[in-house]
N, C-alpha and C positions, 0 to 999 in steps of 0.2 A: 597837576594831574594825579588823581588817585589811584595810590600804590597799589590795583588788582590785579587783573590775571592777563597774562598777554601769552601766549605757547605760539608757537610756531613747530609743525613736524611734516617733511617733504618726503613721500615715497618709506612708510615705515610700514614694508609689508612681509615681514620678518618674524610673523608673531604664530607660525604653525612651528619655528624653529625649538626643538627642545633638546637638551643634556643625551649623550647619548651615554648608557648606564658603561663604568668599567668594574671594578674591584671591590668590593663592600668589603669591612671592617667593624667589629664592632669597638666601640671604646669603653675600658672598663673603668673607667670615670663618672660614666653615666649609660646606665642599659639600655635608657631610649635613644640615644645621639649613635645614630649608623653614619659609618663613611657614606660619602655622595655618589660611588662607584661601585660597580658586581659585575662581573663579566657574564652572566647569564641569567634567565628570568629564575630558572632552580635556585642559584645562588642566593639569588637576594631573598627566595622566600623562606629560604634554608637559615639564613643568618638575622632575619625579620622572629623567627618563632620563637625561640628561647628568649629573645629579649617579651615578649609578650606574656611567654612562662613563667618569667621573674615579676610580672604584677599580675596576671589575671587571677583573684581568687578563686578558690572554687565555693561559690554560693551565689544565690540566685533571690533577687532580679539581677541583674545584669544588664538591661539594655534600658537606656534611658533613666533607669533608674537604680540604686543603691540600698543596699540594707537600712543602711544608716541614715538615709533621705525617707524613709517611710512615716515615722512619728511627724514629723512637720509636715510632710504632707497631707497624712489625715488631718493634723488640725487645722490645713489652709484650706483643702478643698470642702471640710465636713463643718468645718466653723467660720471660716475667716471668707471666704469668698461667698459662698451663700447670704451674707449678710451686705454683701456690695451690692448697689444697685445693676449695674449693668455686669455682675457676673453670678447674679442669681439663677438666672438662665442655666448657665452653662454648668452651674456647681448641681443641677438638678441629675442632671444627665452622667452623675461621677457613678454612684450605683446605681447598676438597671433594676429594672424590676425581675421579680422570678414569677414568671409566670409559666413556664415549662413548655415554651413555646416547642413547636412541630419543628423538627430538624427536617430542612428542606433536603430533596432530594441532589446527587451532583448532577451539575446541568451537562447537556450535552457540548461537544467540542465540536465547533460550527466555525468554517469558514470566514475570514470577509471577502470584501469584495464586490457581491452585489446587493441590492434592496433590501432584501429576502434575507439573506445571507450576513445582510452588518447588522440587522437589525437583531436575528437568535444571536450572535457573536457578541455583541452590546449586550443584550440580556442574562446570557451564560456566564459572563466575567462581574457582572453586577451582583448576580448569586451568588458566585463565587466570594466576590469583597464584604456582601454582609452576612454570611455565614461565618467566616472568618474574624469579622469584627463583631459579632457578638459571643464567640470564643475568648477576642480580648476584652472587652467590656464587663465580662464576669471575674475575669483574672484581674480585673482593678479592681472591684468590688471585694474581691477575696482579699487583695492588697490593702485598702481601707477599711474592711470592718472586720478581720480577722477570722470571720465566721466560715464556718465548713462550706456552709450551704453554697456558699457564691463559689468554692475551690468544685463542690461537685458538679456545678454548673457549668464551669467551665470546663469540667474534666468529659462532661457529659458532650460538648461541641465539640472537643478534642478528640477525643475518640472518634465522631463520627467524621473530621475530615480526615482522620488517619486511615478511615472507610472508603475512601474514595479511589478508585482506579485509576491514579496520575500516571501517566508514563510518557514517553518521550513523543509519540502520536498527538496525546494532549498539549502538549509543551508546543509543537511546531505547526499543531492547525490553531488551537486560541490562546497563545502565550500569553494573554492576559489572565484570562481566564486559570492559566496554571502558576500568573505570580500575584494574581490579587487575594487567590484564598492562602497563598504562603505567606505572606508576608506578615498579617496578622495571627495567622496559625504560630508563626515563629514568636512573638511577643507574648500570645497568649501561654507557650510551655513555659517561656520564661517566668515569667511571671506569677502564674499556677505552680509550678514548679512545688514545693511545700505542699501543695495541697492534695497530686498524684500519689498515687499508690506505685510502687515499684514497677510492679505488671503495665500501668496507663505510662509512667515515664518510659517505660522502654518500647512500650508500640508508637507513642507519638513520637519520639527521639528515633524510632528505625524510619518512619515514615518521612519525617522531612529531612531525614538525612540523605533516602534514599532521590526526593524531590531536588537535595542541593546537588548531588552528584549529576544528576541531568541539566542541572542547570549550569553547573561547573564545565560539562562539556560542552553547552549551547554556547558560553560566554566566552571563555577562557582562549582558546585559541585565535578569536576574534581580534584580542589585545595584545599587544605586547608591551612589559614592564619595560625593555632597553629602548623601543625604537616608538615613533609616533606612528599610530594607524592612520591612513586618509582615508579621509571623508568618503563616504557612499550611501547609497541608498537602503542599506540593511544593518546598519550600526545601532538608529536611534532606539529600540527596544533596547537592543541587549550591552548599548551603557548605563541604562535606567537599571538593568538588572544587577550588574555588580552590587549594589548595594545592600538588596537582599541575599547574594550570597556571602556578602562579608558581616550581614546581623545575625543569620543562621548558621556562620560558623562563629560566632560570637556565644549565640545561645546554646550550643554544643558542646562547644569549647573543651568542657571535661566528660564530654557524653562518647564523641562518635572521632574514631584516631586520625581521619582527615579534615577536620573543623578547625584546627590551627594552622594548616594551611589554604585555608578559605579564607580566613581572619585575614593571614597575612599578604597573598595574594593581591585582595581588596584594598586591602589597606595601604599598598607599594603603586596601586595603580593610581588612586588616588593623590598618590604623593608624587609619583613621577610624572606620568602620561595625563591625566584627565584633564580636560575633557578634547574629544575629536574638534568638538564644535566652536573653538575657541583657545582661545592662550591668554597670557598674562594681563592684560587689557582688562578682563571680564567677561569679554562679550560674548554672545551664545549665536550662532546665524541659523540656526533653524527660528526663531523666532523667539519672542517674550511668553507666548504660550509652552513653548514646550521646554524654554526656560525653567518656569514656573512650576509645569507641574514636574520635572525630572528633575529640581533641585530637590524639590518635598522629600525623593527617595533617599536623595546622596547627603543631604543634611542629617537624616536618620541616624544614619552610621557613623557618620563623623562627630553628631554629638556625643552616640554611644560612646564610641573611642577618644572621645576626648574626656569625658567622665572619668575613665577608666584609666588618663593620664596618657593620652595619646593623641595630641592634635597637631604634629608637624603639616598634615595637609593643609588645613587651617588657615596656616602661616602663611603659606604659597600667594602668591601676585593676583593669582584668579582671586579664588575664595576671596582673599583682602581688597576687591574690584568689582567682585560680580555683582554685589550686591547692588552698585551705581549704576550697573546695564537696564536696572528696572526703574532704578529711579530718576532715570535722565530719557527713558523712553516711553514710562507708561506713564501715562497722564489720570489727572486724579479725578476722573469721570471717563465715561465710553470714548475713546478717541481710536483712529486707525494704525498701524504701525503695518511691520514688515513681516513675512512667514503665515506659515499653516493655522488656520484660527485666528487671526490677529485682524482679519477686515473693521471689525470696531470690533473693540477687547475695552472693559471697563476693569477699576479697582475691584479688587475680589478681598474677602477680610484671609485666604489663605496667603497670599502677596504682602499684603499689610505686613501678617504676622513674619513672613519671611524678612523683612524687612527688620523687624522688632527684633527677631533673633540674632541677625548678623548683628544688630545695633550691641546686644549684650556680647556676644562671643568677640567682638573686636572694643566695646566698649567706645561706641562710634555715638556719641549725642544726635547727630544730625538723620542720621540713620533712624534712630527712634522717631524723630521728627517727620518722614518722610512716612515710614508705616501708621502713622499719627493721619497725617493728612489724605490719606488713601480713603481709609474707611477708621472709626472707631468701634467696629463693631468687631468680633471675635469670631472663626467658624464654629459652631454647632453639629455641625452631619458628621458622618462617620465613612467617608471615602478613600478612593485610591491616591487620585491623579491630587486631589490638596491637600493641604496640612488640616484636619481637621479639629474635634474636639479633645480627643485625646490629645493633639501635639496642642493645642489653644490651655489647657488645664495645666500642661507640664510648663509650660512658656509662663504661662502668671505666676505660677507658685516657684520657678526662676528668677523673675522680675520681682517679688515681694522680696526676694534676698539683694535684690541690689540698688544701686543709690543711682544710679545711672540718670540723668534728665534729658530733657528734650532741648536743641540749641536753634535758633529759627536760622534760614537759608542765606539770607543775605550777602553772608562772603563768601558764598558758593561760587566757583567762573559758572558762566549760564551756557558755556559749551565744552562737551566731552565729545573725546574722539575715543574711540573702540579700535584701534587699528589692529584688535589681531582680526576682527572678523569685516572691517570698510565700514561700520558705521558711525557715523555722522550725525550728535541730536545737538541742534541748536535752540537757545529759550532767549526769551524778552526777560523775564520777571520768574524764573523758575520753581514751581511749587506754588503759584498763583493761578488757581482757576478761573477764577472773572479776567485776570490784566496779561497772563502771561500767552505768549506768541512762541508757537514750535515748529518749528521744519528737522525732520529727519531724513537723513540722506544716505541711500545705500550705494556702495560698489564693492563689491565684496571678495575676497581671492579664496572662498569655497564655493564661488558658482551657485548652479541651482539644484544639488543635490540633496537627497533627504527632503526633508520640510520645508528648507528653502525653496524660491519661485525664480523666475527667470528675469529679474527688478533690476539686475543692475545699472547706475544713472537713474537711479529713478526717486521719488523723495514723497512722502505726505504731510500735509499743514492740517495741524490741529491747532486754534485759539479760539481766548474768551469760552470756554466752557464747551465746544463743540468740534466735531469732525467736520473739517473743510475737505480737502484734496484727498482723497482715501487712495485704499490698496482694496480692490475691487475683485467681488467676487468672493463665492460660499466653499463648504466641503459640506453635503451631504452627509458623503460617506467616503473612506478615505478611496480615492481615485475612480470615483463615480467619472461621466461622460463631463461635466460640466467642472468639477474639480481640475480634470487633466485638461480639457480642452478650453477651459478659458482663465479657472481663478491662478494655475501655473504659469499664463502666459503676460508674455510681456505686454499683450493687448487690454489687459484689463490694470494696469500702473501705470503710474504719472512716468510715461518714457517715452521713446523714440522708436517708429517703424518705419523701417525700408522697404518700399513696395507692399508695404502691407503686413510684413514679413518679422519677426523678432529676433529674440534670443534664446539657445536649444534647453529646454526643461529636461528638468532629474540629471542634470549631467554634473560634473564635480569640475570638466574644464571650461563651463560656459561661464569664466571669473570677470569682474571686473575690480579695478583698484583705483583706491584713492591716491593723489601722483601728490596730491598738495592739499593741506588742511590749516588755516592761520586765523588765528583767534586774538582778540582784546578784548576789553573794556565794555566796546561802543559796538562791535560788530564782531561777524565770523564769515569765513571764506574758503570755499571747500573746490576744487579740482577732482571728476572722475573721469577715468579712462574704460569704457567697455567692450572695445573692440572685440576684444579678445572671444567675447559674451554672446556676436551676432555671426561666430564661425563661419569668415567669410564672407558675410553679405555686408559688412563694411568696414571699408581701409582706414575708416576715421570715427571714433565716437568718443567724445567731449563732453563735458556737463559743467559749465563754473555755475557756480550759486555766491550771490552776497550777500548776509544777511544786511545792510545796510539803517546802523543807529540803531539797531535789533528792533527795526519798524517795519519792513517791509522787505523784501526779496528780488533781485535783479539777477537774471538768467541767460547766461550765453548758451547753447545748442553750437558743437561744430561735430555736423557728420559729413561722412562721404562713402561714396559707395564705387566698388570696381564698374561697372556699367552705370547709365541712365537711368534712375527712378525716378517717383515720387517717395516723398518725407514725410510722417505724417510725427504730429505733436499730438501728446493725449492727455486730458483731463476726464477727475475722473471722482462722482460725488453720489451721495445719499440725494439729493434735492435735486427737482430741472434748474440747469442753469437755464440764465438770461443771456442771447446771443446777439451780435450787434455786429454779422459781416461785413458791412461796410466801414466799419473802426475797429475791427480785428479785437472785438472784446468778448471779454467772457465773466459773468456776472453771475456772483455764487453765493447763497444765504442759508442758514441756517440756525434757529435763535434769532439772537440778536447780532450774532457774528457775521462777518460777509469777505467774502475773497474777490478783487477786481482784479481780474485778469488784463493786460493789453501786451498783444504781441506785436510787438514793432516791426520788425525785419523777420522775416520780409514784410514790405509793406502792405497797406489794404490793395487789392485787387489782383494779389500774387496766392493768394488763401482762399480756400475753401473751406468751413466751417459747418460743421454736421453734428448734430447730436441725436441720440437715441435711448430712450432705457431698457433696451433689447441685450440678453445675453447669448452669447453665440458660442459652446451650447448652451439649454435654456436650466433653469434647476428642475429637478424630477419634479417630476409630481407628487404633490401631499407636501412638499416642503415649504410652498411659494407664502404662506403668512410670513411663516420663521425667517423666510429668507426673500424679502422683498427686494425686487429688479431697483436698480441703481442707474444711476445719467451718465452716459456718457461722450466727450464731445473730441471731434477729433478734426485737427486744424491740419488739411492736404496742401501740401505744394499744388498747384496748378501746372507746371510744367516739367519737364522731366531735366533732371542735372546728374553730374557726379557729383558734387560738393552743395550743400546747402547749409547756412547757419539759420539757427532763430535768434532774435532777440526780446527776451520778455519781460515786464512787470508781474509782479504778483504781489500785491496792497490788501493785507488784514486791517480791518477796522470791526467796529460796534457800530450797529443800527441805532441812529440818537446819539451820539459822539461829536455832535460838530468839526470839536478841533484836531478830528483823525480823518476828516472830508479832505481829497488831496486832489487836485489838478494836475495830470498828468498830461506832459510836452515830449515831443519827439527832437530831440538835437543831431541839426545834421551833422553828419562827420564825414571826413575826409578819409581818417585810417579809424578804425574801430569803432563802435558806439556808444554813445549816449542821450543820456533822458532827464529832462527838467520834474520833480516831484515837488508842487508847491501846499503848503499845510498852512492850516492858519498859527504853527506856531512857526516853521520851518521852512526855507528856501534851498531845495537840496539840486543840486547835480552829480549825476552818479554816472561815471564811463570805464569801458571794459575793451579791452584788446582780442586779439584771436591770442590764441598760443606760441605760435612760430612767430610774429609778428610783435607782439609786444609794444607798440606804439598806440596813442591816442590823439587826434588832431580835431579840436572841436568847437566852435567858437571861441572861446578866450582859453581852451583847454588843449595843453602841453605837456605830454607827459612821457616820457621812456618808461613803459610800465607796464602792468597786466591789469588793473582795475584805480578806482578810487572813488571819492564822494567828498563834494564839499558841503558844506551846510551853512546857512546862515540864521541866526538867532538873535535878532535885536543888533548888539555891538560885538557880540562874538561871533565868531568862525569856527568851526570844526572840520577838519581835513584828516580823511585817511585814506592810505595809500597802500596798494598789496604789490610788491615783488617791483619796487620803481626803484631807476637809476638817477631821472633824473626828472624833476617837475618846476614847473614857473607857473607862479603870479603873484597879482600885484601885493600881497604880505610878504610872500619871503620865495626864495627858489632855494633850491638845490640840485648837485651833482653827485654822484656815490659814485666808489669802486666797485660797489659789489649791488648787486639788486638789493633792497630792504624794503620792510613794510612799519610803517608808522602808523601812530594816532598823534592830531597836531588839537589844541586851543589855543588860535589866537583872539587874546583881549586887547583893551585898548593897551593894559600895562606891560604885556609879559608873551611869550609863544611859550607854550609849552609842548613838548614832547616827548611820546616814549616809544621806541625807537625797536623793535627784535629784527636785528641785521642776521643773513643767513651768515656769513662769516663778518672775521675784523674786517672795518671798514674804513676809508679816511672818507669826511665826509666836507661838504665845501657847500654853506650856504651865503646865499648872495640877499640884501638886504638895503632897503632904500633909506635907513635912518642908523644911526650910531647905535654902536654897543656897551653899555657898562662892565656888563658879568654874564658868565654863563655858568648857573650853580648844576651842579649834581656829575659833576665830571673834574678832575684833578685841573688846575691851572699845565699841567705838561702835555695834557692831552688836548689843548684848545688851543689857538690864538686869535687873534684878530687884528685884520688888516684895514687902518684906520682910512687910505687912501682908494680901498678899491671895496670900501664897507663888507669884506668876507668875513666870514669866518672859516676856519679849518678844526676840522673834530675829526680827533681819531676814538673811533666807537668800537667797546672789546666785542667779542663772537656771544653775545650775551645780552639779555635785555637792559633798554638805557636809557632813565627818564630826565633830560637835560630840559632846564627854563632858562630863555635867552631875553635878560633885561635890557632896556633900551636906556640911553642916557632920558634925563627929565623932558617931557615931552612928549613921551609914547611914540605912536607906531604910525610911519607916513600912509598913509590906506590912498594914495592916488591911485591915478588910472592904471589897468594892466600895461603890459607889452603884450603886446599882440603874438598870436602864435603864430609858429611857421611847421 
């Protein structure tokens, strides 16, 4: 068996847990190395500034870029990339033209909320961002051709945002609007800097000083450097915002007498606390959208400060993670995921890039590879919410300084678990748009606060180049009628309703968690628990998923509810499915790709099968091209219970694939269920337990266990096994002390196994033919009992890959015993 990736992690939901701050120290060894402790948030910004005083020059650029970085950079962006094929484009756009364009008015500060109202609000912050980026856009031009003209140009935008009536009214009805025109405002003094007259530095320096001080009150209190903030629905702005207050105290730095405690502030937050929305893991739960665009800001300042010799955030578990929360969830064409914006989310080239840079700042080959396959194209525009052409220009002429190469995916595991935020992305072929097969699965312990939706248990199938099983449903605008009333609800996700009824939106306690997550080779196996998520309307809510030979997916459903309902199951696509109520199927295509649904248990004639491409509520009006009505199909209990399980297939194949055409069998079972999947390469059986239960009794299938799947292939066998004590047939049995999950081949010459036991184990297998050797374990930890053919293995708390040779003669393959 091949030495890959096998994890096992049960209930790891511990990942909002952070240091709580005591004592800071500085060490006079080295001025950036602070103790890990400060008993107050003063402190640590107190003992954070002088070490900052001891490197920060005074001379200007400073943000992103260096005195000394200047001369290579003219000659990469004014000679050496211009002459690249695909970065002539973008080396166009390094100086603007001077054509003395009309200094636009400041827009007005408008509401959102409604039609009327997000539409001026969108418009006002959009003014706001390219008034401001063609402030920075000359201050580069001033930076690469040294010439006046492009410093008065800039100095000429400068002045007139310094014009602008900002005050804290503005800040709190369009705080975009009041951090889109800062944030370039801030780069561009930087940067201009030389080229101002004493008079323009010091009105542009009063001006955004006085813009950080408002912003320093908006943010600041919100966070705290000692203790973790929770989650809520007014956070997600103003941790996007820290970052602009820690570049414009950065750019101040020796201007304005509070800007080193803005520096360092930012700087302490990022290193202690950041982010709400996640922990060490990576992972972000409002979504890959607002991932994406809220990393573009916090990447900002952490490259500035890392420039500047300052990257301990950097270092942290996130930052050294986050970057795989994009590349194990977004897929490398439009596919669906989880959160606000994500219903189909395609590669964007500001993601790519994100991706390139983490690649150089950790010096990650594979990383490069992944922004590689995204897109190869570069951004161009000059935006907020992405990294644009400005961050695209400094990233190449980055990357011409280093050797760094791209490494292809292959010994990647093709499943990541996210446990500080519940999710779950499992691949066939990871990084393969034609071949690879994904199911992501959410149950999350942030609820559905902020961005997040009310999903938990709930999963979408993206394969072969397209969105299967989505996350349904638009935003308008943010919390239009149709936003709140259907794309929040648990009614438009692949989940579970009670009498019709979900789980509570915008709430931070409506959580769900992952109980068990176990991973090999050949497969991945996920446990979520949502109760928690349906406050009340049920005693029980279960989700197992198997990724099963990472071909296809087998799904237990166990709910229950305090009273009698109906249960309804939801599927949920861009295409009409095909419905087939009398064989409980459900038949889904798009491209060439296709999802076969069959729901087994209950059986046909206990279901009710409905589809509709109606949203309830419907999208406004004027949006309905943008945002075209989706299928949705919804499988009712017919009669009312406390307790109902489902039992389901879900079979990805290619349209034209013969040998992924599979035959699906219903096996009856006695204690828990299973199902026959027959392929023309593959003879599979695959069975599942309840939870409390743990047994499977099914034809020739005997198992003390929560899942497994055999397979057959010509003269081999393939057996794995999730959380079993104890399993029989006619290749080999065993008995455990302890629950354990295996992946088994047996051939005709050899059984191989690898083995991740939750603890040591002794383990006791029974066998119908003699033993030679058992390699990959000590002779003190095995024996073997010639008269009653056992063997005894004692297995450490650790993964364990042991081959059991038979004397000459190979392996008896007679008939089973029969189960009882």
């Amino acid at each position: 068996m091949s030495a890959l990736f096998f994890r096992q992690s049960v209930s790891s939901l511990n990942a909002l847990a952070k240091p709580f701050a005591l004592l800071l120290v500085l060490l006079s060894c080295n001025l950036q190395s602070l103790a890990a402790h400060a008993a107050t948030d003063k402190e640590i910004v107190e003992a954070r500034i002088p070490v900052l005083a001891a490197s920060l020059k005074n001379e200007h650029p400073r943000l992103l870029l260096r005195p000394a970085d200047i001369p290579a950079l003219r000659e990469f962006l004014l000679k050496t990339l211009p002459a690249q094929t695909d970065g002539a484009a973008l080396a166009r756009l390094a100086v603007a033209p001077l054509d003395n364009k009309p200094l636009p008015p400041q827009p007005a500060a408008v509401k959102n909320g409604t039609q009327s109202g997000s539409e001026a609000w969108r418009q006002g912050y959009m003014v706001a961002n390219d008034t401001g980026n063609w402030a920075w856009r000359y201050a580069l031009g001033y930076q690469l051709t040294g010439e006046e003209r492009y410093g008065r140009e800039a100095a000429r935008w400068l002045m007139h945002l310094a014009s602008w009536k900002i005050d804290r009214d503005v800040l709190h009805t369009n705080d975009e609007l009041f951090i889109q025109h800062l944030r370039p405002m801030i780069f561009a003094y930087d940067w201009a800097w030389a080229a101002l007259t004493a008079e323009e530095r010091a009105t542009v320096s009063a001006a955004i000083a006085a813009r950080l001080t408002l912003l320093a009150e908006h943010v600041q209190p919100k966070f705290a450097l000692t203790t973790p903030t929770s989650p809520d629905n007014s956070l997600s702005h103003p941790m996007r915002f820290i970052s602009t207050l820690g570049l414009g105290g950065l750019a101040l730095y020796h201007d304005t007498a509070a800007a080193p405690a803005w520096v360092a502030w930012s700087y302490e937050y990022y290193q202690r606390q950041f982010p709400v929305w996640g922990g060490d893991a990576g992972g972000w739960s409002e979504g890959l959208n607002y991932w994406a665009t809220g990393m573009t800001q916090h990447l900002r300042f952490l490259e500035a400060m890392k420039l500047q010799g300052f990257d301990e955030p950097l270092q942290r578990p996130f930052f050294r993670n986050t970057p795989w929360f994009a590349a194990y969830n977004l897929m490398p064409y439009p596919a669906s995921s989880f959160g606000d914006l994500t219903n189909i989310m395609g590669p964007t080239p500001s993601i790519a890039l994100m991706l390139e840079k983490f690649a150089l700042l950790q010096q990650d080959p594979y990383l490069l590879r992944f922004g590689h396959l995204l897109t190869s194209k570069y951004p161009t525009a000059f935006s907020y919410y992405d990294f644009g052409a400005m961050d695209a220009m400094l990233h190449l002429f980055r990357r011409s300084q280093s050797k760094l190469q791209e490494a292809e995916l292959t010994q990647l595991p093709q499943t990541r678990y996210f446990n500080d935020i519940g999710w779950v992305a499992m691949h066939s072929r990871l990084g393969n748009k034609d071949s690879d097969i994904m199911l992501a699965f959410k149950s999350s312990p942030y609820g559905s606060a902020s961005h997040s939706f009310a999903d938990q248990n709930s999963f979408v199938i993206n394969a072969f180049g397209e969105p299967l099983a989505i996350s349904s449903g638009y935003r308008e605008w943010y919390d239009s009628p149709h936003h709140v009333g259907w794309t929040r609800t648990t009614a438009a996700k692949n989940a579970i309703l009670i009498d019709g009824q979900g789980q509570q939106i915008k709430s931070a306690t409506a959580t769900g968690r992952v109980s068990r997550e176990i991973s090999g080779d050949r497969f991945s196996f996920v446990t979520g628990d949502a109760k928690a998520a349906y406050a009340g309307l049920a005693t029980k809510a279960l989700r197992h998923i198997f990724f099963v030979d990472r071909r296809y997916f087998v799904m237990l459903d166990e709910v229950a509810a305090p009273q009698e309902s109906k249960f309804q199951w939801l599927l949920h696509a861009r295409e009409e499915m095909g419905l087939d109520p009398d064989n409980n199927r459900i038949a889904m295509a798009k491209g060439i790709a296709r999802l076969d649904t069959l729901l087994l248990s209950p059986p046909p004639g206990q279901l009710s099968l409905k589809q509709t491409d109606s949203f309830t509520p419907p999208v406004a009006s004027g949006y309905e091209k943008r945002m075209p009505n989706e299928w949705h199909v919804t499988a009712e209990t017919l009669k009312k219970s406390k307790e109902q399980n489902f039992f389901s297939v879900m079979y990805p194949h290619r349209d034209g694939y013969s040998a992924e055409d599979a035959t699906i069998r219903t096996i009856k079972a006695s204690r828990g269920y299973a199902v026959g999947i027959k392929t023309q390469d593959a003879d599979d059986v695959v069975f599942m337990a309840t939870e409390n239960d743990a047994v499977i009794r099914a034809e020739n299938i005997n198992i003390n266990g929560l899942a497994g799947s055999v397979s057959t292939r010509g003269s081999d066998t393939r057996i794995n096994l999730i959380e079993a004590r104890r399993y029989d047939s006619r290749l080999f049995s065993f008995d455990s002390d302890e629950p354990l999950s295996l992946e088994a081949t047996v051939t005709p010459e050899t059984i191989n196994i690898r083995f991740a036991p939750h603890k040591a184990t002794q383990l006791t297998i029974q066998k119908s033919t003699s033993v030679r050797t058992v390699r990959g374990i000590s002779k003190d930890n095995w024996d073997y009992d010639v008269n009653k053919r056992q063997i005894t293995i004692k297995l450490p708390a650790q993964t364990a890959d042991i081959t059991i040779v038979p004397l000459i003669g190979g392996l008896d393959r007679g008939p089973s015993s029969p189960g009882n």
